[in-house]
DRENLUM-124884 format. One line per field, with one value per residue: residue number from 1; chain; x, y, z of N, C-alpha, C in turn. Coordinates in steps of 0.2 Angstrom, whole numbers. Last residue first. Example, Ala and Ser with C-alpha at 12.3 -4.5 7.8 and 13.67 -1.06 7.14 Angstrom:
<nodes>
n <- [2  1]
chain <- [A  A]
nu <- [64  66]
nv <- [-11  -28]
nw <- [35  39]
cau <- [68  62]
cav <- [-5  -22]
caw <- [36  39]
cu <- [64  66]
cv <- [0  -16]
cw <- [39  39]
</nodes>
This chain:
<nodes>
n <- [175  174  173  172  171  170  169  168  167  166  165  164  163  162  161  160  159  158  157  156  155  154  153  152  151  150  149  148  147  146  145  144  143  142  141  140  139  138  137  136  135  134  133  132  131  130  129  128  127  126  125  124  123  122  121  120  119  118  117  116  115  114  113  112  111  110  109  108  107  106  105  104  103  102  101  100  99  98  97  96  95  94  93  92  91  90  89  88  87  86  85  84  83  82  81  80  79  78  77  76  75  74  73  72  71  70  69  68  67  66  65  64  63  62  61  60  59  58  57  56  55  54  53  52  51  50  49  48  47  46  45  44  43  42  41  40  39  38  37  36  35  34  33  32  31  30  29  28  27  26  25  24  23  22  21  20  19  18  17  16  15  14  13  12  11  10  9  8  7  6  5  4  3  2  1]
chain <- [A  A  A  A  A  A  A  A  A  A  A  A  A  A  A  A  A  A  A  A  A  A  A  A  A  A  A  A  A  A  A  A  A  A  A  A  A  A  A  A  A  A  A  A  A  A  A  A  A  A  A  A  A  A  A  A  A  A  A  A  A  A  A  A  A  A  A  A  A  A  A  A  A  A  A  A  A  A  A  A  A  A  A  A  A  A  A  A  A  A  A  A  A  A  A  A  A  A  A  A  A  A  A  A  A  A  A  A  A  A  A  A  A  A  A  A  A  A  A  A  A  A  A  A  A  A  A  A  A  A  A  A  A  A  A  A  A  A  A  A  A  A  A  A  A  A  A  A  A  A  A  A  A  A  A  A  A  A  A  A  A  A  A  A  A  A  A  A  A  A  A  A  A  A  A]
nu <- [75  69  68  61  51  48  35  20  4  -11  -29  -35  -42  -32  -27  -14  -8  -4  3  12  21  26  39  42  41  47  47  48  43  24  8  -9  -22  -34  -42  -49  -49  -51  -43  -43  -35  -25  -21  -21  -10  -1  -1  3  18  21  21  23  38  40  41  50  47  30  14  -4  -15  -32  -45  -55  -66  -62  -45  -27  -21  -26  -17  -2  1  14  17  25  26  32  42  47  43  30  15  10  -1  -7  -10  -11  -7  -3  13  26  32  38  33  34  38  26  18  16  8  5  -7  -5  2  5  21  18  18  30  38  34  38  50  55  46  52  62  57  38  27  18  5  -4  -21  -30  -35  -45  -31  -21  -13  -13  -2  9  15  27  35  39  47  56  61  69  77  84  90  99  103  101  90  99  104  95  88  96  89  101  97  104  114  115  107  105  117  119  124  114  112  106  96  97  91  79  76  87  84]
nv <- [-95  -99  -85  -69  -56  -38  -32  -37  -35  -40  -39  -46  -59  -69  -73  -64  -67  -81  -78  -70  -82  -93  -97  -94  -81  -67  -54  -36  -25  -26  -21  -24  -14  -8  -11  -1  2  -3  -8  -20  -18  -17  -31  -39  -31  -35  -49  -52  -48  -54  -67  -73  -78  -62  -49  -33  -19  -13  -6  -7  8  11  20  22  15  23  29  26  32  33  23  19  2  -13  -29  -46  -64  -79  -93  -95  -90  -79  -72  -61  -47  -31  -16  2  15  32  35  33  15  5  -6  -20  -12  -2  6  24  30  45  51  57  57  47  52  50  35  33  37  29  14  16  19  9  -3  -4  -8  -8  -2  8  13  27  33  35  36  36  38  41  27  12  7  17  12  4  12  20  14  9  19  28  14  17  30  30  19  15  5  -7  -8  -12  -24  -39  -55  -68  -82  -96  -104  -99  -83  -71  -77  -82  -69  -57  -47  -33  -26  -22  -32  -31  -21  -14  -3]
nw <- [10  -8  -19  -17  -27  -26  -22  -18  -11  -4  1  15  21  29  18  14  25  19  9  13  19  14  14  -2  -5  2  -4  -2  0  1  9  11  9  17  30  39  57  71  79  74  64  69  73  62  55  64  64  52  52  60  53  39  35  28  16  19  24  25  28  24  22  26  30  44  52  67  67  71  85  97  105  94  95  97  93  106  104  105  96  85  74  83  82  92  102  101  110  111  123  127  121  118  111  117  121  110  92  83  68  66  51  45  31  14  2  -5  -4  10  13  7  16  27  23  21  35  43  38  46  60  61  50  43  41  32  30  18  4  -12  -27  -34  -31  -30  -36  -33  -21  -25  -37  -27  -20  -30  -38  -26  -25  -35  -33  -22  -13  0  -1  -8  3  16  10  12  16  20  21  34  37  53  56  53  38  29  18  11  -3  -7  -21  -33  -41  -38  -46  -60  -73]
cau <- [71  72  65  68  53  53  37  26  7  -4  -24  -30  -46  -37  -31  -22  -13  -6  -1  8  19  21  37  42  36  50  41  52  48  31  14  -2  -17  -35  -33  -50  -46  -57  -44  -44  -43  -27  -19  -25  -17  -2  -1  -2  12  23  18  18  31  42  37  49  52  37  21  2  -10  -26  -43  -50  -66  -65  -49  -31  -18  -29  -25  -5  1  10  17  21  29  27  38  51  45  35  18  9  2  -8  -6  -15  -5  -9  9  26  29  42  36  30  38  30  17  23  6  10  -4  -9  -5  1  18  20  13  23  41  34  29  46  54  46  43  61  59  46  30  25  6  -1  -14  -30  -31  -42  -37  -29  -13  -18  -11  6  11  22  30  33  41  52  57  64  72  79  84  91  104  105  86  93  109  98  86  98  90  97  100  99  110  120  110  106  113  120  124  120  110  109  97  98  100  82  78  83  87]
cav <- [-91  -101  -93  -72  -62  -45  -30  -36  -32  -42  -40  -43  -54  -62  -77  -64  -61  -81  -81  -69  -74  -93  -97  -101  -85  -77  -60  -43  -24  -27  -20  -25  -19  -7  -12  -4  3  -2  -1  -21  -20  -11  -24  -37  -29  -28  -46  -52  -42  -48  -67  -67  -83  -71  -53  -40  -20  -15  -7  -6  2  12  17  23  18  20  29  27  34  37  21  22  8  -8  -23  -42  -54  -75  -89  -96  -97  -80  -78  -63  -53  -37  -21  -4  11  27  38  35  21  11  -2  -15  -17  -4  1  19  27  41  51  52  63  47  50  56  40  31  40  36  18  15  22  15  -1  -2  -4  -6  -9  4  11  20  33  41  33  41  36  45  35  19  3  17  20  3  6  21  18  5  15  30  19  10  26  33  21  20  11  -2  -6  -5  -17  -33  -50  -62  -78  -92  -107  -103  -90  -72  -71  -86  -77  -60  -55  -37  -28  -17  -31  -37  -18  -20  -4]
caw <- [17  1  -15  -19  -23  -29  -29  -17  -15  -3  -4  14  18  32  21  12  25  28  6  9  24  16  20  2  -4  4  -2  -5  -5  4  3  15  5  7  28  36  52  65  80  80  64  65  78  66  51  63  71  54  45  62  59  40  37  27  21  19  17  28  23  29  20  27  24  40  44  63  68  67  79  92  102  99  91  99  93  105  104  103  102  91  73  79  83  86  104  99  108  112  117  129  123  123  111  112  125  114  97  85  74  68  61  44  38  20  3  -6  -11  8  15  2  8  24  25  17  31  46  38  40  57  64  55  45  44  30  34  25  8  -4  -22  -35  -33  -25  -37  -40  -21  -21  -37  -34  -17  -23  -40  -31  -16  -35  -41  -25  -22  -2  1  -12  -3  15  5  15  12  25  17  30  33  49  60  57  45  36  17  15  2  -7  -14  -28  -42  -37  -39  -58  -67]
cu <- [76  69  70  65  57  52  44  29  14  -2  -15  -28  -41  -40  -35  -29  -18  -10  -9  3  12  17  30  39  35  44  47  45  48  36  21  3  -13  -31  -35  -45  -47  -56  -50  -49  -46  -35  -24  -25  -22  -9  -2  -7  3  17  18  17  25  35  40  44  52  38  25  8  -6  -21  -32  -46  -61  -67  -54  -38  -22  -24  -27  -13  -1  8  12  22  26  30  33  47  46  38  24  14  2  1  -10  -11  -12  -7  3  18  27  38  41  35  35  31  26  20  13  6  0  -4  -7  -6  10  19  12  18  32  35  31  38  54  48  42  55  62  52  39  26  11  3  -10  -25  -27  -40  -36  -33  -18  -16  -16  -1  7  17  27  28  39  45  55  59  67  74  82  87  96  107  93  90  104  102  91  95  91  97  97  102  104  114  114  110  106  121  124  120  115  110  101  98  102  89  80  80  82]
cv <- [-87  -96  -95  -81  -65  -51  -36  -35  -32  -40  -39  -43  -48  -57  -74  -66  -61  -73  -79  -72  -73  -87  -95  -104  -92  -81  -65  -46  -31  -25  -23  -24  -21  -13  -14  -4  -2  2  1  -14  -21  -13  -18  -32  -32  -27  -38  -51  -44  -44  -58  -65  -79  -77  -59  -43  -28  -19  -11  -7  1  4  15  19  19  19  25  28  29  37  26  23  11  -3  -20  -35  -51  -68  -85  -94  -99  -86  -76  -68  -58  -42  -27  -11  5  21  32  39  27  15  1  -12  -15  -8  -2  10  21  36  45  54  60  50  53  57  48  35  39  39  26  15  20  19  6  -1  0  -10  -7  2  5  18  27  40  37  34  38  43  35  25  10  14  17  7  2  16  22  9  9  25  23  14  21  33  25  22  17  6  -1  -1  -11  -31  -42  -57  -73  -87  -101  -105  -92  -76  -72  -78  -78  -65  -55  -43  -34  -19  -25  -35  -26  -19  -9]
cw <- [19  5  -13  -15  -24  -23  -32  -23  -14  -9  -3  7  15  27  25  11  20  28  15  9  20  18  21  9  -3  2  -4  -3  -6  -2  5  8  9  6  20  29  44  59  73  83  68  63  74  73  56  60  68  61  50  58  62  46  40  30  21  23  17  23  27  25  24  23  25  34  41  56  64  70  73  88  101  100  95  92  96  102  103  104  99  96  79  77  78  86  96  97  104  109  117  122  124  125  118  110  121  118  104  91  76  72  61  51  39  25  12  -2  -10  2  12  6  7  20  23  18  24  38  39  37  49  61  56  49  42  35  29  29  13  0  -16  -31  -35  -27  -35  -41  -27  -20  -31  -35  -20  -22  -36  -34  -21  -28  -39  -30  -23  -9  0  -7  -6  7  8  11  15  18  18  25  29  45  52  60  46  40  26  18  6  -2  -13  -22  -36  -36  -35  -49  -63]
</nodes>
C-alpha cells in the first residue's frame, strides 16, 4: 500500500493553478493513517521523547496518534488567540505577509526533547515559526516530521538550516 496512492490532489485550490494535497483520504483509510504514523514514530521508538507538538490543524491529529505511539505529551501550537490559557507567540512569514502561532507557556519546559508534526511542508514558514516558538521556551526540537514535502518550495530545506533534522515520508513536485 502506497500512502502517495492514499492522498488525494485537488486541482486549483486554493487559487487557480495549485494542487492542493488532500491527506484527509489517507487519514480516513486506516491502513495508510496506520502506515503514516508508523512510519513517522519508527527513527524514535525506544527513545526518550518528552512531547510532540502539532501545528494546527492536522498537525493536531497526526501529532497525536505519534505522541501516543511514542508514550509523550501532546502541545497544540496554534494560530493566535485559540488558546485559553497565558500563551507566548512567534510572528512567521508567509508568501503574503505575516501571522502569528501561540503555545501555552508551560507547555514545554527546559530541556525537553521534543518533535514537532504536521501533514505538509511547503515554503517552511509555519514549521519555522514553531521550532522557533519551541526554542524560544527551551525545548530541544530532536526532528520536525511531515506526511508530504513540496520540495520545490523549499520548506525543508529552510528547517534544516535551523539545525533541525526533517523527516518526510512522500514528496510530490510543483506546489
Amino acid at each position: 500500500m502506497s500512502l502517495r496512492a492514499a492522498i488525494r490532489t485537488i486541482p486549483d485550490f486554493p487559487k487557480k493553478g495549485i494542487l492542493f494535497r488532500d491527506i484527509t483520504t489517507l487519514l480516513g483509510d486506516a491502513r495508510a493513517f496506520r502506515k503514516a504514523v508508523d512510519e513517522l514514530v519508527q527513527p524514535w521508538a525506544g527513545t526518550k521523547i518528552d512531547k510532540v507538538a502539532g501545528i494546527e490543524a492536522r498537525g493536531f491529529i497526526l501529532g497525536g496518534a505519534v505522541a501516543h505511539q511514542l508514550s509523550a505529551g501532546f502541545v497544540p501550537i496554534r494560530k493566535k488567540g485559540k488558546l485559553p490559557h497565558e500563551t507566548v507567540s512567534m510572528s512567521y512569514t508567509l508568501e503574503y505577509g505575516t501571522d502569528e502561532i501561540e503555545m501555552h507557556v508551560d507547555a514545554v519546559a527546559q530541556g525537553e526533547r521534543v518533535i514537532l508534526v504536521d501533514d505538509l511542508i511547503a515554503t517552511g514558514g509555519t514549521a519555522e515559526g514553531a521550532v522557533r516558538l519551541l526554542q524560544k521556551m527551551g525545548a530541544e526540537i530532536v526532528a520536525a516530521c511531515f506526511v508530504i514535502d513540496l520540495p520545490d518550495l523549499g520548506g525543508a530545506s529552510k528547517i534544516e538550516a535551523l539545525g533541525v533534522p526533517v523527516r518526510t515520508l512522500v514528496a510530490f513536485d510543483g506546489h
